[in-house]
Structure formats: structure tokens, C-alpha cells
Biopython code that builds the backbone (N, CA, C, O; Angstrom):
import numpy as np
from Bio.PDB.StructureBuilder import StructureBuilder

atoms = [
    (1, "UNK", "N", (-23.038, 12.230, -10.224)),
    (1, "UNK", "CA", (-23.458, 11.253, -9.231)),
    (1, "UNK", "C", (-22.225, 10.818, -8.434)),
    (1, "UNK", "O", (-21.105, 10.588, -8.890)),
    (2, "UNK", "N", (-22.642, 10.742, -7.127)),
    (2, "UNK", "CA", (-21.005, 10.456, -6.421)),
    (2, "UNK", "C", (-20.849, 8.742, -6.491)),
    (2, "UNK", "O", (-21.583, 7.954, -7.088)),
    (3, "UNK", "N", (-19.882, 8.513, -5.837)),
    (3, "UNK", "CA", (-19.403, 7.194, -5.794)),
    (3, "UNK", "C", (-20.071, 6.297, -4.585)),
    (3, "UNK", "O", (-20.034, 6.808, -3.466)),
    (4, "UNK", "N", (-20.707, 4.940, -4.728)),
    (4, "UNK", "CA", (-21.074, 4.173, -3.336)),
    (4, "UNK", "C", (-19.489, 3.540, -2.794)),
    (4, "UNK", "O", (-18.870, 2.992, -3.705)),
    (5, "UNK", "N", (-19.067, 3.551, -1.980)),
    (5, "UNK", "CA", (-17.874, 2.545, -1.317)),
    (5, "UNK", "C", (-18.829, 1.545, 0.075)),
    (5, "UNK", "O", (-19.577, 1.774, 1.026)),
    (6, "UNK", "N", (-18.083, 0.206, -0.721)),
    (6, "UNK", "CA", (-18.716, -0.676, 0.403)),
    (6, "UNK", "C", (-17.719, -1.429, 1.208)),
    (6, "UNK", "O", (-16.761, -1.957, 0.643)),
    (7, "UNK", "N", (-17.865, -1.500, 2.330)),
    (7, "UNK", "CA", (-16.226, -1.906, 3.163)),
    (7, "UNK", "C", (-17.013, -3.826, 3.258)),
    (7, "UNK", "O", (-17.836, -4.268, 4.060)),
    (8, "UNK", "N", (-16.274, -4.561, 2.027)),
    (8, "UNK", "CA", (-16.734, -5.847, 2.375)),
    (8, "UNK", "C", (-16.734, -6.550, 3.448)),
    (8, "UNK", "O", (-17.499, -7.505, 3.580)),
    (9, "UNK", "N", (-15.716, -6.112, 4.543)),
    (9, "UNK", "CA", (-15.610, -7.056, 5.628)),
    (9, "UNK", "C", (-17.059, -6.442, 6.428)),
    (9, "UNK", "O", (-17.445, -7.364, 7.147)),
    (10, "UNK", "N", (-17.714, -5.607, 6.529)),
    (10, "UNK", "CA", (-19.119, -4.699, 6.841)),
    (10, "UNK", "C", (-19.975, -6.273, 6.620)),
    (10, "UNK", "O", (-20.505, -6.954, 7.497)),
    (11, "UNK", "N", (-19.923, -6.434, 5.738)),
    (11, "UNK", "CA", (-20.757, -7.362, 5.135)),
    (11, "UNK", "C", (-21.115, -8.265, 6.478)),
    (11, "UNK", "O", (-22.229, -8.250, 7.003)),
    (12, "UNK", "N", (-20.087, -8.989, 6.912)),
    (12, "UNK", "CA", (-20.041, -9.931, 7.704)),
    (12, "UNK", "C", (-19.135, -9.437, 9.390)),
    (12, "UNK", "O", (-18.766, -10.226, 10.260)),
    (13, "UNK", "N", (-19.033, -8.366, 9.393)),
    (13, "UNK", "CA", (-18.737, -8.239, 10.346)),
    (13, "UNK", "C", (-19.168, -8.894, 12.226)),
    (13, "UNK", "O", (-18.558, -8.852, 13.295)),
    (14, "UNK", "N", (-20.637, -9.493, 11.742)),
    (14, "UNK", "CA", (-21.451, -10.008, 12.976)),
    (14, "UNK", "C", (-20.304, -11.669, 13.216)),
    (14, "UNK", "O", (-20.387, -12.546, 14.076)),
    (15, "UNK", "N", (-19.706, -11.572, 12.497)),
    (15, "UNK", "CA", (-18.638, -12.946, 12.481)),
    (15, "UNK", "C", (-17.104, -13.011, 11.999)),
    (15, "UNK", "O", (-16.551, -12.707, 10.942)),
    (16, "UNK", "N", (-16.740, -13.437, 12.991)),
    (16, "UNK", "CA", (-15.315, -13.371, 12.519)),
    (16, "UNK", "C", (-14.293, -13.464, 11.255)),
    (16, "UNK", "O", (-13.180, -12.976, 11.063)),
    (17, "UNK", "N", (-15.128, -14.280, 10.492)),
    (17, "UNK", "CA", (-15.017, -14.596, 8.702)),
    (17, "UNK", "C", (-16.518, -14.729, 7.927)),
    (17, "UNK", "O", (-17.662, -14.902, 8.346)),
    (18, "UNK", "N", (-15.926, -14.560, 6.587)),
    (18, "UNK", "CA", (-17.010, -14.640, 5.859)),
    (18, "UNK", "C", (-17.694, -16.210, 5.884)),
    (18, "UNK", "O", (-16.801, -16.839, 6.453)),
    (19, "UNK", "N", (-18.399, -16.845, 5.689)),
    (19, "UNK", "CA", (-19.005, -18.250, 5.437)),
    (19, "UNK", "C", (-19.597, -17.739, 4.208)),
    (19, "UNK", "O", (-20.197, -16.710, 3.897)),
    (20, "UNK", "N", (-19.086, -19.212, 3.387)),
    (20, "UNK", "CA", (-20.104, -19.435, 2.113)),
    (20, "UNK", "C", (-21.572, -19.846, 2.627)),
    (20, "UNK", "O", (-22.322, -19.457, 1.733)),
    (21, "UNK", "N", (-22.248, -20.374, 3.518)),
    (21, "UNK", "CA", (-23.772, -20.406, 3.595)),
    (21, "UNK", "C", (-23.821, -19.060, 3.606)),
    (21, "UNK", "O", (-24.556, -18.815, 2.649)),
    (22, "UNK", "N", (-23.518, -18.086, 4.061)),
    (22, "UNK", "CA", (-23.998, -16.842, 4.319)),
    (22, "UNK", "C", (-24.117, -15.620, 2.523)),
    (22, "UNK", "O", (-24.530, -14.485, 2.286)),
    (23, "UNK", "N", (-23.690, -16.378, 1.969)),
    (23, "UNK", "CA", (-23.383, -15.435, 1.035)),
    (23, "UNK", "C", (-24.645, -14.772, -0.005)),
    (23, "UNK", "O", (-24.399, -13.904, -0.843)),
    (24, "UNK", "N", (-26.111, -15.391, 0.237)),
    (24, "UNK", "CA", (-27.024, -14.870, -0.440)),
    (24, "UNK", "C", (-27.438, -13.131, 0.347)),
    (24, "UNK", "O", (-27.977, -12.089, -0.027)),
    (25, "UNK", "N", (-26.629, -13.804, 1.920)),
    (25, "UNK", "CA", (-27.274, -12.201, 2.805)),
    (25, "UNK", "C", (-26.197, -11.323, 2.609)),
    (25, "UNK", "O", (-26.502, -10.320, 3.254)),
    (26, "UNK", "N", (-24.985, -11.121, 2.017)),
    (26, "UNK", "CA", (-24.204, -10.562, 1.520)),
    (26, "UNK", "C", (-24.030, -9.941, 0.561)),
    (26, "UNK", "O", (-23.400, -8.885, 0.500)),
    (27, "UNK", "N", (-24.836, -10.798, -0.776)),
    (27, "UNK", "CA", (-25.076, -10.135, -1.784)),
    (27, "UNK", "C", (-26.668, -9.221, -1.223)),
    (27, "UNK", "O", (-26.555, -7.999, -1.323)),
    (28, "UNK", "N", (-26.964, -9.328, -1.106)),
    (28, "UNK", "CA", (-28.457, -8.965, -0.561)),
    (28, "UNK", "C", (-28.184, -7.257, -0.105)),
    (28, "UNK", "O", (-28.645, -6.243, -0.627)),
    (29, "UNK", "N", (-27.141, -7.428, 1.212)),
    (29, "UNK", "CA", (-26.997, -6.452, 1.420)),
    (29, "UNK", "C", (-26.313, -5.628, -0.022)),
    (29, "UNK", "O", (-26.915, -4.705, -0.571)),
    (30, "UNK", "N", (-25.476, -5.949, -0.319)),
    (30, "UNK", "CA", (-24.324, -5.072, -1.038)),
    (30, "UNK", "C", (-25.366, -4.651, -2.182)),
    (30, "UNK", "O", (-24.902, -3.667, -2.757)),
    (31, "UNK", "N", (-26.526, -5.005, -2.693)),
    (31, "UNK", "CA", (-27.363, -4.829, -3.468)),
    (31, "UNK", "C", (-27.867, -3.801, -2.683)),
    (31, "UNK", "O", (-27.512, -2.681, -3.049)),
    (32, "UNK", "N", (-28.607, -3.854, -1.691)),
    (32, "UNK", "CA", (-28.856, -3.054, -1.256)),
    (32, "UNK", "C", (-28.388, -1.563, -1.161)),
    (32, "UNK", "O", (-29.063, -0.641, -1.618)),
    (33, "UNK", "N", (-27.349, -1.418, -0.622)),
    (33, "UNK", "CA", (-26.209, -0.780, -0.658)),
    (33, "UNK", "C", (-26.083, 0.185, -1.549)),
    (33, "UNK", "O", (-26.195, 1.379, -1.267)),
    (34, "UNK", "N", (-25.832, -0.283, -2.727)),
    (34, "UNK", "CA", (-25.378, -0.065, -3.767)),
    (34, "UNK", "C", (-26.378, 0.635, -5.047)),
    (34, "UNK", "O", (-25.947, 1.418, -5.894)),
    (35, "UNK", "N", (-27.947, 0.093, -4.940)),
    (35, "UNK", "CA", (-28.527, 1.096, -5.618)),
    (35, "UNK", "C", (-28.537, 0.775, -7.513)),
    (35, "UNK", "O", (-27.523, 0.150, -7.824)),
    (36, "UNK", "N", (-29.137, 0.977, -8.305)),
    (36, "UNK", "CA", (-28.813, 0.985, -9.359)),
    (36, "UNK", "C", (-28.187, 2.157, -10.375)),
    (36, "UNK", "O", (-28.388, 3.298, -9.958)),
    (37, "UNK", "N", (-27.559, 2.074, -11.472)),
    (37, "UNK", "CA", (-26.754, 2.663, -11.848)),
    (37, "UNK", "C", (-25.752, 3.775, -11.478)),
    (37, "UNK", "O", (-25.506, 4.801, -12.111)),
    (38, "UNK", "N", (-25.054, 3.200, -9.926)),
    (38, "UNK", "CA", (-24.017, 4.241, -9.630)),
    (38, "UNK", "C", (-22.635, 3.649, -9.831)),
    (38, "UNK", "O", (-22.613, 2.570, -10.424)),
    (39, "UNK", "N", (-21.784, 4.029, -9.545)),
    (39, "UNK", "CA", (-20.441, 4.047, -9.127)),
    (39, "UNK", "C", (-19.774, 3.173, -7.792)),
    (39, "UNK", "O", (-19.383, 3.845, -6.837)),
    (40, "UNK", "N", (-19.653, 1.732, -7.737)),
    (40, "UNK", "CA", (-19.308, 1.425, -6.849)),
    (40, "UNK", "C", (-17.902, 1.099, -6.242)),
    (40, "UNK", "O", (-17.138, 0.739, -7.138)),
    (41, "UNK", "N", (-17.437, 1.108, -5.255)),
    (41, "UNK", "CA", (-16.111, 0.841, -4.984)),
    (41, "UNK", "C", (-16.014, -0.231, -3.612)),
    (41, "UNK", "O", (-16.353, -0.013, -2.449)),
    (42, "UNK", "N", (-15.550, -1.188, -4.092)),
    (42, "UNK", "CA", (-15.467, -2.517, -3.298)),
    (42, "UNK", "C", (-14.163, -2.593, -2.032)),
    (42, "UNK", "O", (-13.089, -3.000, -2.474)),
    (43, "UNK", "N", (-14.185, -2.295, -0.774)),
    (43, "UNK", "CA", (-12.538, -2.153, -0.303)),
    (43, "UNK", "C", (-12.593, -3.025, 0.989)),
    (43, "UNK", "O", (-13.475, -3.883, 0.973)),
    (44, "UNK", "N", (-11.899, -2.970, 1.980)),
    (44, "UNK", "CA", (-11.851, -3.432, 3.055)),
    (44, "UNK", "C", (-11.676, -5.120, 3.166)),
    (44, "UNK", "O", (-12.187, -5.821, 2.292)),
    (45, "UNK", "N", (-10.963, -5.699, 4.234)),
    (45, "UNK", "CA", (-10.504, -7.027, 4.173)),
    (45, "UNK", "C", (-11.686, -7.646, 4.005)),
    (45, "UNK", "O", (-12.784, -7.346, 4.474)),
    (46, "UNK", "N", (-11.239, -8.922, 2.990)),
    (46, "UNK", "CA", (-12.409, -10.209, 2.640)),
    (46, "UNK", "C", (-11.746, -11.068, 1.751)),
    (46, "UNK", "O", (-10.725, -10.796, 1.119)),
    (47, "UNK", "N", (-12.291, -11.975, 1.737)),
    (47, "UNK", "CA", (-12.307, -12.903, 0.678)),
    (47, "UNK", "C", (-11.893, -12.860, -0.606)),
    (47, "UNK", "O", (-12.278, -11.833, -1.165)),
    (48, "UNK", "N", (-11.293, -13.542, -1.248)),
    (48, "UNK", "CA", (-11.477, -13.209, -2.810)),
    (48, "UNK", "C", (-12.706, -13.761, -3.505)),
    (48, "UNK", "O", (-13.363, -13.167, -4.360)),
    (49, "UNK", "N", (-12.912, -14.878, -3.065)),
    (49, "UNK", "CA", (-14.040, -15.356, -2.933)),
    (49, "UNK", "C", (-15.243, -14.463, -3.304)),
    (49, "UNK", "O", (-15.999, -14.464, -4.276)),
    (50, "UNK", "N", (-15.155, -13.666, -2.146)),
    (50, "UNK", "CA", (-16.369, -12.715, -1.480)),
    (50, "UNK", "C", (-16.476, -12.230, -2.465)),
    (50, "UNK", "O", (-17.456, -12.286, -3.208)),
    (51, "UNK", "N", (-15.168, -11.500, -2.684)),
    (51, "UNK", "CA", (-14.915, -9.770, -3.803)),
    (51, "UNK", "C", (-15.212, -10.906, -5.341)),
    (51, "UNK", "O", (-15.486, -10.147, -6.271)),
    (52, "UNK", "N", (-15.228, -11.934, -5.681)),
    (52, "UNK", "CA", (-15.738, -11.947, -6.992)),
    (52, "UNK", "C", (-17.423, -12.075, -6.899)),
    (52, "UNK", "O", (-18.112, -11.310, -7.574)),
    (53, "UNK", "N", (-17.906, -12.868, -6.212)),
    (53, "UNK", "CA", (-19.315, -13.033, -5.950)),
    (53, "UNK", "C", (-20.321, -11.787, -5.879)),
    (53, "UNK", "O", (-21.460, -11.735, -6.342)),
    (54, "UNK", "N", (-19.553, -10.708, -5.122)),
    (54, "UNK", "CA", (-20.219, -9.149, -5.166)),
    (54, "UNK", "C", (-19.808, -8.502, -6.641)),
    (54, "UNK", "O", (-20.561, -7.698, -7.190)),
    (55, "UNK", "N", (-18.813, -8.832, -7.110)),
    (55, "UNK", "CA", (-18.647, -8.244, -8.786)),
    (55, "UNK", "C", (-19.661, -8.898, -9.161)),
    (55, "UNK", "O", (-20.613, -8.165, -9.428)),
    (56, "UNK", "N", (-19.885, -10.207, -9.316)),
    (56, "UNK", "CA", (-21.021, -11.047, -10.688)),
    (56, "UNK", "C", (-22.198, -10.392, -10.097)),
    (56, "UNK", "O", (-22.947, -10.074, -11.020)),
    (57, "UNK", "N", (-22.743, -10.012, -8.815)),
    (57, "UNK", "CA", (-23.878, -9.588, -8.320)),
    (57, "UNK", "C", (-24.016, -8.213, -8.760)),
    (57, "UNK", "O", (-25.111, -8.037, -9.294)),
    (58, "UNK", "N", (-23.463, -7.428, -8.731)),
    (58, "UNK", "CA", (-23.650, -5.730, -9.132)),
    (58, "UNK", "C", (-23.348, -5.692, -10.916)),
    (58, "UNK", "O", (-24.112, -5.008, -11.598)),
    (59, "UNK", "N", (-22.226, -6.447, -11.581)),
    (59, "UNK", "CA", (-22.567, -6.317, -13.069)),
    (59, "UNK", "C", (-24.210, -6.565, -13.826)),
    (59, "UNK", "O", (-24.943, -7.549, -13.929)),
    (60, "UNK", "N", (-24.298, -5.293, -14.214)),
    (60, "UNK", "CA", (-25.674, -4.807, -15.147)),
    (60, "UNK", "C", (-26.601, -4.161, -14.205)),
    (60, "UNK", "O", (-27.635, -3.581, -14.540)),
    (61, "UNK", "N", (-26.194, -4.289, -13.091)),
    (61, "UNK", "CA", (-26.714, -3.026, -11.931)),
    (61, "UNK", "C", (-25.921, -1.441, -12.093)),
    (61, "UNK", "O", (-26.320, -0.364, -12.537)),
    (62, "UNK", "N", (-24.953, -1.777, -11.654)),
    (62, "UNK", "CA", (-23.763, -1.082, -11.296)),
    (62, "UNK", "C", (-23.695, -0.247, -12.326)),
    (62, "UNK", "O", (-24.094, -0.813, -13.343)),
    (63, "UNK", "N", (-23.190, 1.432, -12.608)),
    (63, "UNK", "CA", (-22.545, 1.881, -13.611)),
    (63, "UNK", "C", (-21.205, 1.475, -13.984)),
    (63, "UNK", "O", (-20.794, 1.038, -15.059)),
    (64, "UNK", "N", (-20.330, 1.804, -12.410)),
    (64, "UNK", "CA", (-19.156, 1.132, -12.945)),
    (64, "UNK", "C", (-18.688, 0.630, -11.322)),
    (64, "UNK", "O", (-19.118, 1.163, -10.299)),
    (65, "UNK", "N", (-17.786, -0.428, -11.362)),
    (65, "UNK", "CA", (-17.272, -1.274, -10.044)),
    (65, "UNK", "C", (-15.748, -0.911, -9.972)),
    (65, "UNK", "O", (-15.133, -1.487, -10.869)),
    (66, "UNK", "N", (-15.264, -0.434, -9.485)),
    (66, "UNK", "CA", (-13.557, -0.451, -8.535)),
    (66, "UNK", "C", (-13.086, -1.049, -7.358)),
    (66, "UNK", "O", (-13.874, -0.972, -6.415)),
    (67, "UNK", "N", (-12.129, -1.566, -7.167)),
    (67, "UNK", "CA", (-11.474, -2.321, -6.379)),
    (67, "UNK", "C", (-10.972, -1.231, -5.625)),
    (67, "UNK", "O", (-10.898, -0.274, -6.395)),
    (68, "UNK", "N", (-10.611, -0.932, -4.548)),
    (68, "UNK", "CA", (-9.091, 0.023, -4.052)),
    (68, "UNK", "C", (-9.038, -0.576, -2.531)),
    (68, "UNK", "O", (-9.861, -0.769, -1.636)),
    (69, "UNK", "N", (-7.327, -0.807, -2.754)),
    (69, "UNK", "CA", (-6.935, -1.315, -1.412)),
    (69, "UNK", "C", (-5.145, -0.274, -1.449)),
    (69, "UNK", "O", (-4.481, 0.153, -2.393)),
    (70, "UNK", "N", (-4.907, -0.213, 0.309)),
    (70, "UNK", "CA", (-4.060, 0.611, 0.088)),
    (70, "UNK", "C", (-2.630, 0.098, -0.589)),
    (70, "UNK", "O", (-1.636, 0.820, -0.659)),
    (71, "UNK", "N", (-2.678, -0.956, -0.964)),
    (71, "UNK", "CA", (-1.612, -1.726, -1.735)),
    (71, "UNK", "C", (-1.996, -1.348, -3.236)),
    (71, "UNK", "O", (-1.055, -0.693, -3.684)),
    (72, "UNK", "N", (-2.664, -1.447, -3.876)),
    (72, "UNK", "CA", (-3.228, -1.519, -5.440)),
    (72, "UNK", "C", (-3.491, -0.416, -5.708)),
    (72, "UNK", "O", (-3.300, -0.199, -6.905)),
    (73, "UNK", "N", (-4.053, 0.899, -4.855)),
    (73, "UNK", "CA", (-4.992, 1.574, -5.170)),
    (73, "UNK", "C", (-6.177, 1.020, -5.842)),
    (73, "UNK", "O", (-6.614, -0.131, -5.876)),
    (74, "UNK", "N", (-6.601, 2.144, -6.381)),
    (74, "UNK", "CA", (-7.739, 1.925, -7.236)),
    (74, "UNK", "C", (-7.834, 0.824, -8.540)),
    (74, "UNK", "O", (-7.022, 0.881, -9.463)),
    (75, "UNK", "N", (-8.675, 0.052, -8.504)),
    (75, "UNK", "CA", (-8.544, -0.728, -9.846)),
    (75, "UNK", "C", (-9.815, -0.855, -10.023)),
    (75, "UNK", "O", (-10.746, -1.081, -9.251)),
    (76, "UNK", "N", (-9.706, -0.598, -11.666)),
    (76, "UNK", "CA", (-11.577, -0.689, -12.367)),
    (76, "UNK", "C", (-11.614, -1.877, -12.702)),
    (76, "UNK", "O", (-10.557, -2.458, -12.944)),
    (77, "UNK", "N", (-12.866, -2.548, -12.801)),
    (77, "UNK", "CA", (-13.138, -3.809, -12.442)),
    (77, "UNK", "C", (-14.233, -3.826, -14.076)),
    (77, "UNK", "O", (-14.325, -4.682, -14.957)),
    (78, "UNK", "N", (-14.673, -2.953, -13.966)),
    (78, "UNK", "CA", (-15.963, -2.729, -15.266)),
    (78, "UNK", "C", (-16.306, -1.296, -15.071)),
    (78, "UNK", "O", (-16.415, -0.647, -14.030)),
    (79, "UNK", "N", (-16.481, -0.878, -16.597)),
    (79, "UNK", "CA", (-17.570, 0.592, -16.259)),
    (79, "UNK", "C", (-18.104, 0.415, -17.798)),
    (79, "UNK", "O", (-17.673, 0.043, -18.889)),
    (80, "UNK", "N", (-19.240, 0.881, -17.242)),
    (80, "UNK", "CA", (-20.540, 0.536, -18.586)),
    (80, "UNK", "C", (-20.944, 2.271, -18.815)),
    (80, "UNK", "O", (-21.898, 2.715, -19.455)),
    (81, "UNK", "N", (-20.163, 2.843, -18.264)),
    (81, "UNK", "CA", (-20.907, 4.493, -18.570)),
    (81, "UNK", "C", (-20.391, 4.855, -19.794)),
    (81, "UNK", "O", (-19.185, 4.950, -20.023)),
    (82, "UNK", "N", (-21.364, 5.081, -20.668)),
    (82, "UNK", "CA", (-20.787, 5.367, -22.416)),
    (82, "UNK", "C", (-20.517, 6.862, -22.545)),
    (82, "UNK", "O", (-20.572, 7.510, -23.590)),
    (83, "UNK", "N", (-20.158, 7.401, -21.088)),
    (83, "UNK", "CA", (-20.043, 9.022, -21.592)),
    (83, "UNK", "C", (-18.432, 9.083, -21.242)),
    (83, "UNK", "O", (-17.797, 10.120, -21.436)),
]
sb = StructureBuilder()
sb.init_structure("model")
sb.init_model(0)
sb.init_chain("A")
sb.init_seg("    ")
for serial, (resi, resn, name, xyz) in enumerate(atoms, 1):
    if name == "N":
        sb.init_residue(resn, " ", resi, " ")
    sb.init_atom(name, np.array(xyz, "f"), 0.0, 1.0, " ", f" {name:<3s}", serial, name[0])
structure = sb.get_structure()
């Protein structure tokens, strides 16, 4: 199964920053997005805010969640795949 990548600033792009009122249509989308039991990878400028609120939203969806920014690379966040 390949990997989903979601560019968080996508999320909110219709606005210059993220807003906390906005954040049920954020998770909404990224749910969307994202599908159940794949591989997701979280990147692009946002919030920290943002980037924890979309982790608590995709854990027990998600197979597994990664971070990657071109500073950090890749960072696993959770993976629930027992293989």
C-alpha cells in the first residue's frame, strides 16, 4: 500500500493562517484525505498546534503517521502495523 502525504498548510490555504474556529474543517478534510488504515505523512508549513490536532485525529485510523520536513526529514510519529 503506498503512502498518503498531506501538505498541512493545503488545509487552510483559502487563508492566510490557520484559525482555531476552523479546525473541525481541517480535521474533516485530513480525514478525508487520508482514508483508513494507510500510511500517512504530515509536511508542509503549519502550526504546531495544527500538526498535533491532525495526529490525535488520524491515531486508530491511520496505519502509521510521519512527520517530514526538509530540516528533520522523516520522523515516525506512530505505526500500529504489526508486520
Amino acid at each position: 500500500m503506498s503512502e498518503i502525504v498531506i501538505d498541512v498548510q493545503e488545509l487552510y490555504s483559502h487563508s492566510s493562517q490557520a484559525k482555531l474556529s476552523d479546525v473541525p474543517k481541517y480535521e474533516a478534510k485530513c480525514l478525508q484525505l487520508a482514508g483508513q488504515g494507510t500510511d500517512i505523512v504530515l509536511t508542509g508549513a503549519g502550526p504546531i498546534w495544527l500538526y498535533l490536532r491532525l495526529a490525535h485525529a488520524l491515531h486508530g485510523l491511520a496505519r502509521s503517521l510521519s512527520y517530514e520536513s526538509p530540516v528533520t526529514g522523516r520522523v515516525e510519529i506512530f505505526n500500529h502495523n504489526p508486520y
